[in-house]
VOPAGU-2260 file (C-alpha; in pm, 1 decimal, decimal comma):
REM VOPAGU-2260
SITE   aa  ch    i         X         Y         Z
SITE  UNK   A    0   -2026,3    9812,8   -6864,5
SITE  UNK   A    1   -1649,0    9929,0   -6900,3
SITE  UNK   A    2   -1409,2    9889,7   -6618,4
SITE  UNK   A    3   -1072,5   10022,9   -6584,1
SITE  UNK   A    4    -794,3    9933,4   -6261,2
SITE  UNK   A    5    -459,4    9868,3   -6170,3
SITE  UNK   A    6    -390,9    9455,1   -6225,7
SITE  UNK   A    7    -407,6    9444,1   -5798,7
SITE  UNK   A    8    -735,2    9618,1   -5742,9
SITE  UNK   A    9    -872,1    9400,5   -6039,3
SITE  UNK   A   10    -782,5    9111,4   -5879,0
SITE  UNK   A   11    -965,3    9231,0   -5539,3
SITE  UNK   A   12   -1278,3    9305,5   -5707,3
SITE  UNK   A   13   -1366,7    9003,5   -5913,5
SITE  UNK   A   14   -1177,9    8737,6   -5664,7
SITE  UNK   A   15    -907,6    8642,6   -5921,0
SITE  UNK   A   16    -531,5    8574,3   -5985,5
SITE  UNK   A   17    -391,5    8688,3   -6282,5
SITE  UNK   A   18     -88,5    8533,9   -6415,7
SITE  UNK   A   19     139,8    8495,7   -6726,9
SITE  UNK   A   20      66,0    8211,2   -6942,8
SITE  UNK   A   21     210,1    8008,1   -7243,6
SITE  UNK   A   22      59,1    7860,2   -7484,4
SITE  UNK   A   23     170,1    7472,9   -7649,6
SITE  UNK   A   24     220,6    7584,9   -7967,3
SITE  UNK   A   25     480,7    7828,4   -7884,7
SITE  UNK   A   26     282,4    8201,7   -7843,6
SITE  UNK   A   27     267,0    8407,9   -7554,5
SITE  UNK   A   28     307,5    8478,7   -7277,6
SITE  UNK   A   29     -41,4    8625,0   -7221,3
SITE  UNK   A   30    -194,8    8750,6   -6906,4
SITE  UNK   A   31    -513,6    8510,0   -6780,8
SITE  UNK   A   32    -664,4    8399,6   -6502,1
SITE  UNK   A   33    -615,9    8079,5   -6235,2
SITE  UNK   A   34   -1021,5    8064,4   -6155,5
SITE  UNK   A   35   -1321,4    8212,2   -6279,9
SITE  UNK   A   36   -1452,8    8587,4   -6144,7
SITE  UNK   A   37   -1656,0    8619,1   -5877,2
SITE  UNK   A   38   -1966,3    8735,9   -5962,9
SITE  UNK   A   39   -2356,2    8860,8   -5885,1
SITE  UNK   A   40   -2594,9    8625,5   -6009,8
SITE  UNK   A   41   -2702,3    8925,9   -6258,7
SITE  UNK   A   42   -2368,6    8903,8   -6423,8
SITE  UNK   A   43   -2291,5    8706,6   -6720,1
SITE  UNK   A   44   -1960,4    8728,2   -6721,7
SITE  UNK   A   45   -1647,5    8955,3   -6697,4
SITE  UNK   A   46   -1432,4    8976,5   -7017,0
SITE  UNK   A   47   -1095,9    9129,5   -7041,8
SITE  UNK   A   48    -903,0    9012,4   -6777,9
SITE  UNK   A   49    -825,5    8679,6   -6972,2
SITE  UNK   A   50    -616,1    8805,1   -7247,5
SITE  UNK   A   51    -546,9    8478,2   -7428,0
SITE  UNK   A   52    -657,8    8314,7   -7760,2
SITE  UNK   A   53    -991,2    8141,7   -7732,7
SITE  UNK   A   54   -1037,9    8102,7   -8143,0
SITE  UNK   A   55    -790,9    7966,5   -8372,1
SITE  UNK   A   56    -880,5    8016,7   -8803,8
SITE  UNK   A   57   -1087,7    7709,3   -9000,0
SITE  UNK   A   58    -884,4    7735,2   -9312,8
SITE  UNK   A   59    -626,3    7497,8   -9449,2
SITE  UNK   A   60    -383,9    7515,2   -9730,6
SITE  UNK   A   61    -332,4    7200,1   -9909,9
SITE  UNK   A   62      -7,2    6986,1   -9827,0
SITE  UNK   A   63     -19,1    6843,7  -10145,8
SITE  UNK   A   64     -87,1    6953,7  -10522,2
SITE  UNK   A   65    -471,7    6984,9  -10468,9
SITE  UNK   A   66    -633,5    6755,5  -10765,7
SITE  UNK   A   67    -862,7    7051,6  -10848,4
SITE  UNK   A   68    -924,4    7367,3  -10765,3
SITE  UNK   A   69   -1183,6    7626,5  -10780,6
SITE  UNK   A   70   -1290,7    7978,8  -10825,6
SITE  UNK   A   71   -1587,9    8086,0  -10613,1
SITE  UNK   A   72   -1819,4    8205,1  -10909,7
SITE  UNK   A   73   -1742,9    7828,7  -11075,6
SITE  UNK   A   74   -1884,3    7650,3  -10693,9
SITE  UNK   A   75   -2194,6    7891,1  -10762,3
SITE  UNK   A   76   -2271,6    7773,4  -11077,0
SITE  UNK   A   77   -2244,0    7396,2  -10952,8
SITE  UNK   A   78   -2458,2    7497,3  -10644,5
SITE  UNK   A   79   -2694,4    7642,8  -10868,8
SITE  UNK   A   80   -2709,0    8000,6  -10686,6
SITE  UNK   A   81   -3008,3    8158,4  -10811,2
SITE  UNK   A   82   -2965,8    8379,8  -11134,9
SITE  UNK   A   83   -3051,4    8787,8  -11138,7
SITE  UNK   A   84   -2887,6    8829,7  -10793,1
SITE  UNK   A   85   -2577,1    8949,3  -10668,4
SITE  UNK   A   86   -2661,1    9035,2  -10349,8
SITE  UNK   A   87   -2711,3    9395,9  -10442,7
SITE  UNK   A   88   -2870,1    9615,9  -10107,1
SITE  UNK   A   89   -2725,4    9373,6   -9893,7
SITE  UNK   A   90   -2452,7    9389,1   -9602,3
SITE  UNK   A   91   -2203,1    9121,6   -9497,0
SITE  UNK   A   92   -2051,2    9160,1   -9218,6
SITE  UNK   A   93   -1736,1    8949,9   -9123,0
SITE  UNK   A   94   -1563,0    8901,7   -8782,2
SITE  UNK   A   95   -1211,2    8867,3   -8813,6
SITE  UNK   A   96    -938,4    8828,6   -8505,2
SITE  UNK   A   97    -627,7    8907,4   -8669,9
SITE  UNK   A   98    -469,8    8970,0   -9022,9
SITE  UNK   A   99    -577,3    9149,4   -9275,0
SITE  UNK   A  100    -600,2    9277,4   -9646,8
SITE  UNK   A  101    -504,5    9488,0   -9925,5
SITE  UNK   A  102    -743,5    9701,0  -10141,8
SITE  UNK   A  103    -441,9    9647,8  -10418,8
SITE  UNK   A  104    -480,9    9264,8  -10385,1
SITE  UNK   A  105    -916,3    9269,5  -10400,4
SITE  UNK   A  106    -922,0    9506,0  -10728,6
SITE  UNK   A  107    -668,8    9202,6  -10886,1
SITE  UNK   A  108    -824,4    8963,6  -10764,3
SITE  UNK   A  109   -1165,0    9046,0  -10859,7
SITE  UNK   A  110   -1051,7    9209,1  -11167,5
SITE  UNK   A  111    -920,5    8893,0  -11234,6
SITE  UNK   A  112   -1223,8    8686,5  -11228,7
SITE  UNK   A  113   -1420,2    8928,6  -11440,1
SITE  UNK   A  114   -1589,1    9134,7  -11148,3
SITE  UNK   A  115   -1612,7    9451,3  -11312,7
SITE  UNK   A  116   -1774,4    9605,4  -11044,1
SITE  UNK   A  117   -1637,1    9485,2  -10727,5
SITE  UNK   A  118   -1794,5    9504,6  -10356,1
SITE  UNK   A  119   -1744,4    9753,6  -10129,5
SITE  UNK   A  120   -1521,0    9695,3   -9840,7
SITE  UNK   A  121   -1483,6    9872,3   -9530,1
SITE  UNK   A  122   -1300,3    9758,4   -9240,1
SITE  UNK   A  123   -1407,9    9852,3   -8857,8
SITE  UNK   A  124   -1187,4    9865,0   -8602,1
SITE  UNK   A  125   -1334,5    9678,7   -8241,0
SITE  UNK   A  126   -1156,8    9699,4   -7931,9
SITE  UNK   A  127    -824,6    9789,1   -8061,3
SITE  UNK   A  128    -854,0    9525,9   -8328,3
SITE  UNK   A  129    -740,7    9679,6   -8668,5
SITE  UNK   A  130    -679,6    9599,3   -9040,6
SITE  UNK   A  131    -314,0    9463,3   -9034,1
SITE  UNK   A  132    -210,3    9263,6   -9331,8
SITE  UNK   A  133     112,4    9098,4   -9337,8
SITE  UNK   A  134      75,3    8808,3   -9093,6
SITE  UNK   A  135     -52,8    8432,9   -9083,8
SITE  UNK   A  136    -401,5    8512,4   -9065,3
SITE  UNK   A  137    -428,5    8714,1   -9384,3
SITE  UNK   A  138    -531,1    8369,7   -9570,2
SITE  UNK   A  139    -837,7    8391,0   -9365,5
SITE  UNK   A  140    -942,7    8725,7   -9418,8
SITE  UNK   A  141    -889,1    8718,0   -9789,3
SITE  UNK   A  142   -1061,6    8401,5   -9815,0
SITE  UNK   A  143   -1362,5    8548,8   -9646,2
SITE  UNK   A  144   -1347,3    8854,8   -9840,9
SITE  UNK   A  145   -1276,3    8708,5  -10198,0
SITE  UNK   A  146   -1539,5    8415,1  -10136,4
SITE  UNK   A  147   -1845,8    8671,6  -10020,5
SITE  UNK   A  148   -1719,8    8935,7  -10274,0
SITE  UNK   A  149   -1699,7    8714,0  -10610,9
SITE  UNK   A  150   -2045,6    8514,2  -10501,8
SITE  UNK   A  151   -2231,9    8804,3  -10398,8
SITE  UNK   A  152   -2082,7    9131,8  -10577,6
SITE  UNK   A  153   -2324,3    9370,6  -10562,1
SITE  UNK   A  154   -2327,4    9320,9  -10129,1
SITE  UNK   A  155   -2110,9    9568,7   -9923,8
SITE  UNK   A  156   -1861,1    9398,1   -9720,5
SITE  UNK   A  157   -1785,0    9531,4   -9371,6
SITE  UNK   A  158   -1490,6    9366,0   -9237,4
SITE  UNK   A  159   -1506,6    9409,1   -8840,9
SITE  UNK   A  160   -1173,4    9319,8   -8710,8
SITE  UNK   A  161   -1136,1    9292,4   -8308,6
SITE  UNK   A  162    -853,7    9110,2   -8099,4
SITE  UNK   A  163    -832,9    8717,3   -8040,5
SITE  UNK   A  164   -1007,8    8729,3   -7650,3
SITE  UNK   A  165   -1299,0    8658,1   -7488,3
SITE  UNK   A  166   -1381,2    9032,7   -7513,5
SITE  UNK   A  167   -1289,1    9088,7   -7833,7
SITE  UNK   A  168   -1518,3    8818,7   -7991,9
SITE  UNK   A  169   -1776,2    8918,5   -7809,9
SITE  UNK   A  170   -1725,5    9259,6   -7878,4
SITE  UNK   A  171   -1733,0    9198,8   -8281,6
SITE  UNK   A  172   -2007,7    8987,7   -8263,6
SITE  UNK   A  173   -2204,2    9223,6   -8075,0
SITE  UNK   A  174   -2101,4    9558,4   -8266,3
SITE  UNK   A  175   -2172,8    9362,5   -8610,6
SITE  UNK   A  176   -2517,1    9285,5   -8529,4
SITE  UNK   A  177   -2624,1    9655,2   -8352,0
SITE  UNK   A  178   -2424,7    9796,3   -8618,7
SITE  UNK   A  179   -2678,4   10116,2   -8678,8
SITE  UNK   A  180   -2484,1   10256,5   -8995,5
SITE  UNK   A  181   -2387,6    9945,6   -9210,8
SITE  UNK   A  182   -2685,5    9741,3   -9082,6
SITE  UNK   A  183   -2572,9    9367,1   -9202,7
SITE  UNK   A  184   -2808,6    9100,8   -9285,3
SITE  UNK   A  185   -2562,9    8834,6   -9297,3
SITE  UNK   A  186   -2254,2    8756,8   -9052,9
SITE  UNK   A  187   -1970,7    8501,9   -9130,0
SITE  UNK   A  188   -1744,3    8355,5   -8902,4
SITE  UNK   A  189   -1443,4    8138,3   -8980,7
SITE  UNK   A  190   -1284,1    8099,9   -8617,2
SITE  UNK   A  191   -1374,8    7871,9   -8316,4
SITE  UNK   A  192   -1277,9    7637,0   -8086,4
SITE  UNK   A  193   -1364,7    7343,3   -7903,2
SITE  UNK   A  194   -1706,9    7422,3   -7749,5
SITE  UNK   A  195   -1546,7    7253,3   -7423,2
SITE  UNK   A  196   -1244,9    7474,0   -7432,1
SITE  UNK   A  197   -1425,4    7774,6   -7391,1
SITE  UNK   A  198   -1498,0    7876,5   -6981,8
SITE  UNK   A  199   -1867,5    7902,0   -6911,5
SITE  UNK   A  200   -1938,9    8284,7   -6874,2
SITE  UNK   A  201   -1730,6    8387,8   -7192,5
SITE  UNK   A  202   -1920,5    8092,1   -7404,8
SITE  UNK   A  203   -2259,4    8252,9   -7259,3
SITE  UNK   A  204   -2190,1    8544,6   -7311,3
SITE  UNK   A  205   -2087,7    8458,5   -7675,0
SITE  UNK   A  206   -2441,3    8360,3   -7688,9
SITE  UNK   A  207   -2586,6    8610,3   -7586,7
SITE  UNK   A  208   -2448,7    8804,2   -7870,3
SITE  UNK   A  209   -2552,4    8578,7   -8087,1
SITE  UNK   A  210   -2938,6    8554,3   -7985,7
SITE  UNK   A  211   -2931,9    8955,8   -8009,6
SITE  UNK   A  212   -2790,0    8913,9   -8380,4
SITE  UNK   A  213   -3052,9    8684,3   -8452,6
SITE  UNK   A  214   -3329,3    8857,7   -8298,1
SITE  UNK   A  215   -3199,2    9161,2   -8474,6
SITE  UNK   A  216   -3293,9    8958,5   -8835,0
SITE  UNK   A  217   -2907,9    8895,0   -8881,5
SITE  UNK   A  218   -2812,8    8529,8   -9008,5
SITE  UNK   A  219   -2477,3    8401,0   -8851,6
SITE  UNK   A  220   -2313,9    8144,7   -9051,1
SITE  UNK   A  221   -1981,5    7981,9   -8907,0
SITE  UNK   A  222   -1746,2    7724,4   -8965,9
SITE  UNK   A  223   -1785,0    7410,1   -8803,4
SITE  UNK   A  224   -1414,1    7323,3   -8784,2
SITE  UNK   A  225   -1132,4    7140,8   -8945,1
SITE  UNK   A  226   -1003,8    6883,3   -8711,9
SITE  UNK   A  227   -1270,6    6585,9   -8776,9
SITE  UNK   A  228   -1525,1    6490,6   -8547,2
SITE  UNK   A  229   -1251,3    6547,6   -8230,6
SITE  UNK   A  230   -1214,0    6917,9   -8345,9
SITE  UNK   A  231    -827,0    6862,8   -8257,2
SITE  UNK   A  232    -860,7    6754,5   -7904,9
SITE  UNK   A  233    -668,6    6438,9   -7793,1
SITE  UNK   A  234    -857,7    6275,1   -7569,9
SITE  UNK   A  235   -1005,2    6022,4   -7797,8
SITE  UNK   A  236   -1399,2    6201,1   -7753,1
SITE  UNK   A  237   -1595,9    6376,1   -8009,4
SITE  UNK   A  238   -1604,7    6742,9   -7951,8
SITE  UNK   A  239   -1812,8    7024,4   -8162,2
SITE  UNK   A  240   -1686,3    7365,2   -8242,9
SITE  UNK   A  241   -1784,0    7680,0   -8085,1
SITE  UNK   A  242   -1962,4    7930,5   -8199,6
SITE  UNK   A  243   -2054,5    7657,1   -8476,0
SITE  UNK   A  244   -2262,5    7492,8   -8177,0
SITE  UNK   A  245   -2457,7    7790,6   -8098,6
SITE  UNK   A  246   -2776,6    7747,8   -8157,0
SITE  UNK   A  247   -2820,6    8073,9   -8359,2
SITE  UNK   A  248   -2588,6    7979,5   -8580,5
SITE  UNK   A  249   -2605,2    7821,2   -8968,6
SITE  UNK   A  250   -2335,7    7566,3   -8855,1
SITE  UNK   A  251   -2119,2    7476,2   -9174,8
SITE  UNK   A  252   -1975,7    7152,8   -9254,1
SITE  UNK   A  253   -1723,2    7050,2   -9550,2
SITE  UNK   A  254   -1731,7    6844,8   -9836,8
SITE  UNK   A  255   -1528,2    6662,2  -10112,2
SITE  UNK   A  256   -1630,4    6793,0  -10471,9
SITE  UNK   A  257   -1587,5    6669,5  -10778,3
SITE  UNK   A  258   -1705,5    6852,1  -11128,6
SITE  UNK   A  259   -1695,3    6750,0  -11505,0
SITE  UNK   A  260   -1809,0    6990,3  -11768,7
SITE  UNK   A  261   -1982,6    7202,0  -11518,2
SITE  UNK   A  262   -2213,8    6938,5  -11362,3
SITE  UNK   A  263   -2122,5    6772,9  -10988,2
SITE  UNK   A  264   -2043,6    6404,9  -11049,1
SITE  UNK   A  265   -1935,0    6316,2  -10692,7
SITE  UNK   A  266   -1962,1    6512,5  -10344,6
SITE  UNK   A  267   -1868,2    6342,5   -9995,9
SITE  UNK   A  268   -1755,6    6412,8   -9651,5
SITE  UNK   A  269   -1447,6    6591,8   -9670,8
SITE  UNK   A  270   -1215,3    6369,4   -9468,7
SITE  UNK   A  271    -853,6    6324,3   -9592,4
SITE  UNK   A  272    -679,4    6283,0   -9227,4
SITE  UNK   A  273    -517,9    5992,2   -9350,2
SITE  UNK   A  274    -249,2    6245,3   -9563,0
SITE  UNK   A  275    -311,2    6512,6   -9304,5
SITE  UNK   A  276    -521,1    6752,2   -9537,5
SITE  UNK   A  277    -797,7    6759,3   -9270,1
SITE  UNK   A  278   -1145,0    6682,8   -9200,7
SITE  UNK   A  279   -1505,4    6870,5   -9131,3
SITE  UNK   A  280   -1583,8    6892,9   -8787,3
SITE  UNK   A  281   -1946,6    6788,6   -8655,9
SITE  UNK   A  282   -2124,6    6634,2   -8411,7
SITE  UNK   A  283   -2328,3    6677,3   -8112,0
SITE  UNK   A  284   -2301,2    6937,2   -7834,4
SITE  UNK   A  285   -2262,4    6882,3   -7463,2
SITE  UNK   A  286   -2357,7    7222,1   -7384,2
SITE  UNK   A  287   -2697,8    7335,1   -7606,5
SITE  UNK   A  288   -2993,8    7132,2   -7585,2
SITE  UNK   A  289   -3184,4    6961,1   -7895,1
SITE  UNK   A  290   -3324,9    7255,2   -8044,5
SITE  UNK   A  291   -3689,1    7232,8   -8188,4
SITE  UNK   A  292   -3622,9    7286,4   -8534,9
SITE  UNK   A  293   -3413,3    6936,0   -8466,1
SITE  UNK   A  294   -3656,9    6770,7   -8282,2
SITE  UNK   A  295   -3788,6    6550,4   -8635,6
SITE  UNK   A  296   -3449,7    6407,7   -8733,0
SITE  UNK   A  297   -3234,4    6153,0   -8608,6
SITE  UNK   A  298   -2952,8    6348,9   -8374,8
SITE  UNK   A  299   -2751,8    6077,9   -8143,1
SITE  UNK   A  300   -2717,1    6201,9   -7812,1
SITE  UNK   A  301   -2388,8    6388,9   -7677,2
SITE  UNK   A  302   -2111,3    6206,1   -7575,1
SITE  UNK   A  303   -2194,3    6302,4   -7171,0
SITE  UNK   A  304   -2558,2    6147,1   -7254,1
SITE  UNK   A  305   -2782,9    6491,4   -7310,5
SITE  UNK   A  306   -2983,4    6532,1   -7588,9
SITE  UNK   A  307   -2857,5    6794,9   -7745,9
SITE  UNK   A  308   -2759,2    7024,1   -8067,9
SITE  UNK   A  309   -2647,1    6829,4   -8431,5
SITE  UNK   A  310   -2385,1    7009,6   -8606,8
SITE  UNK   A  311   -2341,9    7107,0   -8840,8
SITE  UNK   A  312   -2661,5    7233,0   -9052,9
SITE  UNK   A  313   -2544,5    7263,7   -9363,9
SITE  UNK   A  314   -2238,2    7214,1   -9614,9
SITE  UNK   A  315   -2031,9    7295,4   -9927,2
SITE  UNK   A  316   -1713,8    7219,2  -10049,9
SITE  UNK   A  317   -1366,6    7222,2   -9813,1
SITE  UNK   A  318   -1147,0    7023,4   -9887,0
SITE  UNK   A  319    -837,9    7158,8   -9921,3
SITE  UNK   A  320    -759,6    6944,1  -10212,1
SITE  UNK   A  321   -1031,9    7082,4  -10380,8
SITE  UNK   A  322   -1025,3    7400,2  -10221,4
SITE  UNK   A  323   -1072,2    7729,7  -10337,1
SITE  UNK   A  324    -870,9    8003,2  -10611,0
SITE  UNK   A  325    -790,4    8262,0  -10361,4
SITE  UNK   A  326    -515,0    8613,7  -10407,2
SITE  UNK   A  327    -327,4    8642,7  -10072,7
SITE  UNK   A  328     -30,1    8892,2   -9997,3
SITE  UNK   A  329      21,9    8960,4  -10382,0
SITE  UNK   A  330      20,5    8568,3  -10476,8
SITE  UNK   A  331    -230,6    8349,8  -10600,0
SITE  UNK   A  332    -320,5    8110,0  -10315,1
SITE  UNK   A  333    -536,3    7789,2  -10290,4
SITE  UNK   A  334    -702,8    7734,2   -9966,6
SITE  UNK   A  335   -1009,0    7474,1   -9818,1
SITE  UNK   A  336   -1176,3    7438,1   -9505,3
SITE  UNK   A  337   -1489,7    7516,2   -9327,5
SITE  UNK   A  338   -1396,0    7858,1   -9325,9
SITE  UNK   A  339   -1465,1    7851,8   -9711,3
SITE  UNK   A  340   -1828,6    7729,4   -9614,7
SITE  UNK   A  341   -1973,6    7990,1   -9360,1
SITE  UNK   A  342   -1906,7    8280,8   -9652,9
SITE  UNK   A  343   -2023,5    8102,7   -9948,3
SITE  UNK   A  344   -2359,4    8025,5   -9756,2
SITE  UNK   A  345   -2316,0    8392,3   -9627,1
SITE  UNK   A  346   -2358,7    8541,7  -10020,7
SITE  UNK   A  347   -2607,0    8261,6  -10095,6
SITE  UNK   A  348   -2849,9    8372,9   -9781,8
SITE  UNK   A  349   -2752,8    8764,8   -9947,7
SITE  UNK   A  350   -2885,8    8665,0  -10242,4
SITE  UNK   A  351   -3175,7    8523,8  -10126,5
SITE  UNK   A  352   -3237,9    8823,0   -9902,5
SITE  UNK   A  353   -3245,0    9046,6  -10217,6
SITE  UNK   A  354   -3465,3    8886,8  -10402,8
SITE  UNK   A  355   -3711,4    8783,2  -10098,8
SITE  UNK   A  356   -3706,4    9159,0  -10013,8
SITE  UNK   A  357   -3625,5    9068,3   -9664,5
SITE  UNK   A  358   -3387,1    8943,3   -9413,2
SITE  UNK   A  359   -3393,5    8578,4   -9365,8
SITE  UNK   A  360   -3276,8    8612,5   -9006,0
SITE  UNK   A  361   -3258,9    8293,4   -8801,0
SITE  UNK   A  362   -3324,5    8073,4   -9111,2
SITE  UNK   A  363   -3296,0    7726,8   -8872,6
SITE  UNK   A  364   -3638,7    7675,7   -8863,2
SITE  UNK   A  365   -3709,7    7717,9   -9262,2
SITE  UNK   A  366   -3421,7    7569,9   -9334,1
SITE  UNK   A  367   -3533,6    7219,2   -9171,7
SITE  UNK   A  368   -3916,4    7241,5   -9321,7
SITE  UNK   A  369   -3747,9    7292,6   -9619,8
SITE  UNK   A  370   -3577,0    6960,7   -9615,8
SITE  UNK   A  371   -3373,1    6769,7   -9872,6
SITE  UNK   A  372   -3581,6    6907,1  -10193,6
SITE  UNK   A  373   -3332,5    7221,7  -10147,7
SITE  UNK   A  374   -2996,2    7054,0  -10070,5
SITE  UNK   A  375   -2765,3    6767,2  -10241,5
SITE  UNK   A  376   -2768,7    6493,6   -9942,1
SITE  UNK   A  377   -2407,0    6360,5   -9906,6
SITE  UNK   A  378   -2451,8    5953,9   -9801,4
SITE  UNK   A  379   -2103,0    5883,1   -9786,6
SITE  UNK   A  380   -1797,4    5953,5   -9636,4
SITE  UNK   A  381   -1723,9    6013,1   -9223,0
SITE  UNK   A  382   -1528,5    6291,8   -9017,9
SITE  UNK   A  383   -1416,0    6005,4   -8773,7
SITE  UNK   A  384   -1694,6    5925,4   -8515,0
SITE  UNK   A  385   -1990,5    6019,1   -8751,5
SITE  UNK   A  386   -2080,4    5831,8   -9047,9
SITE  UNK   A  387   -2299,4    6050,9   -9386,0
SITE  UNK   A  388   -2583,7    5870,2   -9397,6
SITE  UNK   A  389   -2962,0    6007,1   -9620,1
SITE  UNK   A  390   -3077,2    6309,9   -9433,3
SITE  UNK   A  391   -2878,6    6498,3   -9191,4
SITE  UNK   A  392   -2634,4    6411,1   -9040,2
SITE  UNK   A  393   -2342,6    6518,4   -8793,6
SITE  UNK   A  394   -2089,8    6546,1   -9106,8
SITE  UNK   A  395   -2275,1    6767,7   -9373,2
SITE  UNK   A  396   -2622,6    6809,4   -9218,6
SITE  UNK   A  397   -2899,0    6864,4   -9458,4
SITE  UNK   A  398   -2599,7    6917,6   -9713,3
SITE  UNK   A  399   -2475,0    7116,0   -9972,0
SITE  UNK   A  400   -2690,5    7398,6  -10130,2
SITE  UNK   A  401   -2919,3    7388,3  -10438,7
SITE  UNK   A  402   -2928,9    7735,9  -10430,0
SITE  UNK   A  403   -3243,7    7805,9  -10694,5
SITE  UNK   A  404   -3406,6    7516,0  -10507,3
SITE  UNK   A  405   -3335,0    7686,1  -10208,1
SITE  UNK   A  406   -3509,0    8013,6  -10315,7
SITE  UNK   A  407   -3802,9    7862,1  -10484,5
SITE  UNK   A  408   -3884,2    7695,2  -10139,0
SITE  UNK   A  409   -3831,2    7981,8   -9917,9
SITE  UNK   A  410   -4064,3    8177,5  -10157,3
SITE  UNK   A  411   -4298,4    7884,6  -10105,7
SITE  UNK   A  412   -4262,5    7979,0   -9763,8
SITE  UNK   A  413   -4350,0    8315,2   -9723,3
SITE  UNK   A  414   -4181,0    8372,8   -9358,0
C-alpha cells in the first residue's frame, strides 16, 4: 500500500516527528523520524518516512600493494566450479543502492579476460533508484557485475538498483524476487548493516521479503560484513550483519587465499585488522532464533543469551590483499571483501541450477546435510571474538566451496 501527504498530515497519521538528521561520517542532512509509527497490529511496518541510510557497501580496496591478486575465472578453477556450465538459462539478479556502471567498461573488461560472449545486463530502476555511474559506490556494482558475469557467463544479469532506505531495500528485494519478466534464480547482496542498527518493523519487513524470495525458489546470498566479528560497532560486543543474519539468506564469510601453480596451498580467516585491511564479519544473532538446519552443530549462544542464528554459512576468498582483478570507471581496480563472496557463490548456485535443471531455492537445509565432503574447512584464523575451528564456525561456516563436490552431492540429493 502507497501513501502520499503533506510532511504535517504524515506526521498526524502514523504518530511521528520528522526531523533533519546528520550523519557521523559527514552525509546528510536526511529527513527521519524521533520514534517509531504508530501502527495496527496488522501492519508490519511503514517505510518511507525515514529517508536515511540503513546499508553501507561490503567491499574494500586494499591499503597496501595486495601480495596477490586474482581474476574471478582463476578463484573458479581453485574452487573447482563444476566444468560444462556457465550458468546458461539462468538469472541473477543484484540489488544495488547507489552507483553504477558502464556497458563500455563490461565489454573491456570481459573482453579482457577472454569472455567472448559476455552476459547480458539490464539494469531496473526501483523506487527512483537508477543506473548512475560516476560515484563511490561504482566499485561495488562493478564488482558484483564482473564477479557473477566472468564465473557464470552464459547467466543474464539484472541489475535492480533502488535508493539507500528502508523502502528502497525492501522495495528491490521484493521486486527482484516477484520479478514476472526476468524471473531470477539467484539474488546477491553486498550491503548491510549491523543487525542491531536496523529499527524493528523495517528489519521485519526486510524479512518478509526475503521469506517471499525464498518461497518463490530464489537463493539470496549476501555478504556477511567487513568489520570483524563487531561489524564496526564500538561498543566492545559482537554484532552480525543484516540481511546476512536473515535466516533466508546464504550468509557469506571471507577468507585469506593463497595459490601456487593453480592448486590452494593455504586458506584462513580473512582478518588483517592489525594493518587496517579488514576482517569477515560473523557470529551469532540476537534477533533470529537457531534455525533447524543449525540445530546439529556447535553455534554459541548470542551475546544477550538466546540461542540463536550462526553466521555466516559459507565462505570464499576476501581479503583485500588477495582480493579480486576488477575494471572500475575506465581503470583496472583490485578490490576484497565479503561483497566479493555473496556473487561468486551467486554464479556457483547458477551453475548448479543449470545443470540440476532446477532452482536450488533455499539451499540451507542441503547445504548442512551436505556437510564438509563439499567445502574446504578453514581451522585457523579469527575475525576477533570467534575463533575457525573443524566444522562450522562463526568465521567461514561450513567454508569455502568445492564446487564439483558441491554438485555431485546435491545430485546425490535429489531435492
Amino acid at each position: 500500500l502507497h501513501l502520499r501527504g503533506a510532511p504535517q498530515a504524515l506526521e498526524r497519521a502514523f504518530g511521528v516527528t520528522l526531523g533533519r538528521y546528520q550523519l557521523s561520517d559527514g552525509r546528510g542532512p536526511f529527513v527521519g523520524l524521533g520514534q517509531a509509527p504508530t501502527l495496527p497490529p496488522e501492519a508490519i511496518a511503514v517505510l518511507g518516512l525515514d529517508r536515511r541510510p540503513v546499508a553501507r557497501v561490503h567491499s574494500r580496496r586494499p591499503r597496501a600493494a595486495p601480495a596477490v591478486t586474482y581474476a574471478p575465472p582463476e578463484l573458479g578453477r581453485l574452487y573447482n566450479f563444476p566444468p560444462s556450465t556457465d550458468g546458461s538459462g539462468q538469472t541473477v539478479a543484484l540489488i544495488e543502492l547507489g552507483g553504477g556502471f558502464t556497458a563500455s567498461d563490461l565489454a573491456q573488461y570481459f573482453n579482457g579476460l577472454g569472455i567472448t560472449r559476455p552476459p547480458s545486463v539490464t539494469a531496473v530502476s526501483v523506487a527512483g533508484g537508477t543506473n548512475q555511474p560516476g560515484g563511490d559506490a561504482d566499485g561495488e556494482v562493478m564488482l558484483d557485475i564482473e564477479v557473477i558475469g566472468a564465473l557464470a557467463p552464459g547467466a543474464k544479469i539484472v541489475v535492480y538498483f533502488a535508493p539507500n532506505t528502508d523502502q528502497g531495500f525492501y522495495e528491490a528485494i521484493s521486486q527482484a524476487a516477484h520479478d514476472g519478466v526476468n524471473h531470477p534464480a539467484v539474488m546477491s547482496i553486498s550491503w548491510g548493516g549491523p543487525e542491531d542498527g536496523w529499527n524493528a518493523p523495517s528489519r521485519d519487513a526486510m524479512q518478509t521479503a526475503l521469506e517471499d524470495a525464498a518461497a518463490l525458489g530464489v537463493t539470496v546470498t549476501a555478504a556477511a560484513g567487513d568489520s570483524g566479528s563487531s561489524d564496526g560497532e564500538t561498543d566492545g560486543q559482537p554484532h552480525v550483519d543484516f540481511p546476512a543474519s536473515s535466516p533466508s539468506v546464504l550468509a557469506c564469510g571471507g577468507t585469506k587465499l593463497t595459490a601456487r601453480g593453480g592448486s590452494i596451498v593455504s586458506e584462513v580467516v580473512w582478518n588483517e585488522t592489525s594493518v587496517n585491511e579488514g576482517a569477515t564479519g560473523g557470529g551469532v544473532s540476537q534477533v533470529f532464533p537457531l534455525p533447524s538446519w543449525q540445530q546439529s552443530i556447535a553455534v554459541p549462544k548470542a551475546p544477550n543469551g538466546i540461542a540463536g542464528r550462526g553466521v555466516p554459512d559459507v565462505a570464499g576468498n576476501a581479503d583485500p590483499l588477495t582480493g579480486y582483478q576488477v575494471r572500475v570507471d575506465g581503470k583496472a581496480d583490485v578490490i576484497g571483501g565479503t561483497s566479493a563472496v555473496a556473487p561468486l557463490w551467486a554464479a556457483l548456485i547458477a551453475r548448479c541450477n543449470q545443470k540440476l535443471g532446477r532452482p536450488l531455492g533455499d539451499v540451507h537445509a542441503a547445504l548442512y546435510r551436505i556437510g564438509p565432503r563439499a567445502f574446504r574447512d578453514i581451522t585457523e584464523g579469527n575475525n576477533g571474538a570467534y575463533q575457525a575451528a573443524a566444522g562450522w564456525d562463526p568465521c567461514t561456516g561450513l567454508g569455502s566451496p568445492d564446487g564439483q563436490a558441491l554438485l555431485a552431492a546435491l545430485t546425490g540429493l535429489g531435492s
